[in-house]
C-alpha positions as CSV (number, residue, x, y, z in Angstrom):
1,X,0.0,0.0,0.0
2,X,2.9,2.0,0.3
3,X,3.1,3.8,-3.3
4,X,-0.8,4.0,-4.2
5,X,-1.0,7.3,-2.7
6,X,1.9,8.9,-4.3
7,X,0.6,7.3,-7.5
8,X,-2.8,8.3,-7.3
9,X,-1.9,11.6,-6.6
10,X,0.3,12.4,-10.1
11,X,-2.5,10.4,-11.9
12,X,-5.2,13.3,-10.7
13,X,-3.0,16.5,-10.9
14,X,-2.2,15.5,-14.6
15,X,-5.7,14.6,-15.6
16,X,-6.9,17.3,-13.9
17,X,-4.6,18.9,-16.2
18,X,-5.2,16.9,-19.7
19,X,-9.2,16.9,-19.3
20,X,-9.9,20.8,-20.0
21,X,-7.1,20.3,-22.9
22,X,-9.3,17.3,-24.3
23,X,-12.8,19.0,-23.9
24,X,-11.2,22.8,-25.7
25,X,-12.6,24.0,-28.6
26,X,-10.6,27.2,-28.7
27,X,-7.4,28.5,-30.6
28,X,-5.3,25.4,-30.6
29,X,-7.3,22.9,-30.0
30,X,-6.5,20.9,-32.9
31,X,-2.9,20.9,-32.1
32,X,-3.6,19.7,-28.5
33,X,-5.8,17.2,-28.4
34,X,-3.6,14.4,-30.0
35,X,-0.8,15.4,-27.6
36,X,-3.1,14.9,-24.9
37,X,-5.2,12.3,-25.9
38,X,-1.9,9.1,-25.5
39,X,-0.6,11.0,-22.4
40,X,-4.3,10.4,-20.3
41,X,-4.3,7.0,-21.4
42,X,-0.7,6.5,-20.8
43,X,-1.6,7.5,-17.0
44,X,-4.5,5.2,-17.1
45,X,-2.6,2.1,-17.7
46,X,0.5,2.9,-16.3
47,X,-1.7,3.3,-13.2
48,X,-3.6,0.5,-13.4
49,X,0.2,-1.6,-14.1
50,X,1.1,-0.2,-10.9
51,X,-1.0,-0.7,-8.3
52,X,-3.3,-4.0,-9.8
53,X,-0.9,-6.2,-12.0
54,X,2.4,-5.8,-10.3
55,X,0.7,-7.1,-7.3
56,X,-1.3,-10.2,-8.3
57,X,1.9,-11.2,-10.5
58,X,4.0,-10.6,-7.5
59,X,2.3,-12.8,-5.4
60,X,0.8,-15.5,-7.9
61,X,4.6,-15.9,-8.3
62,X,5.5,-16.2,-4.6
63,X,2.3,-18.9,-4.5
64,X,4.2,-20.9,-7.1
65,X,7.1,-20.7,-5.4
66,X,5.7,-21.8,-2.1
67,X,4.3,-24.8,-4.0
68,X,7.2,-25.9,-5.8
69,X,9.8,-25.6,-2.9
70,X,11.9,-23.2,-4.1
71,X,11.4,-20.5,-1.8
72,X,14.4,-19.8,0.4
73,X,14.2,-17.5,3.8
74,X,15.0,-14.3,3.9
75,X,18.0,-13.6,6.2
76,X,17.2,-12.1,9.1
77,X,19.1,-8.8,9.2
C-alpha cells in the first residue's frame, strides 16, 4: 500500500490537467488534443500496471514458489 498514494496523486493533478485540454474547442485545439489524448491514457494504464498487476503477479509468483519448494528464507538482518 505504500506507493498508491503517491501514484494516485500524479494520476489526478495530470488529468486534472489533460481533461480541459481534451474538452477545448478554442485557438489550438486541434494541435492539443492528439498530444493529450496518448498522455491520459498512458496515465490510465501505467496506473492501473502499478497498483493492480504488479501485485497479483507478484504474489501468484510467490504462491508458485511456495508450492514448488523453491522459496528460500530471507536472512534475518
Amino acid at each position: 500500500m505504500h506507493p498508491l498514494r503517491p501514484k494516485l496523486m500524479t494520476v489526478c493533478a495530470v488529468l486534472a490537467s489533460l481533461i480541459p485540454i481534451l474538452w477545448a474547442s478554442g485557438i489550438g485545439s486541434d494541435v492539443m488534443k492528439p498530444i493529450a489524448a496518448p498522455m491520459v491514457g498512458g496515465m490510465i494504464t501505467s496506473t492501473i500496471r502499478v497498483l493492480i498487476l504488479i501485485p497479483v503477479f507478484f504474489v501468484l509468483m510467490k504462491e508458485r514458489a511456495l508450492r514448488c519448494g523453491t522459496l528460500r528464507p530471507e536472512a534475518a538482518g
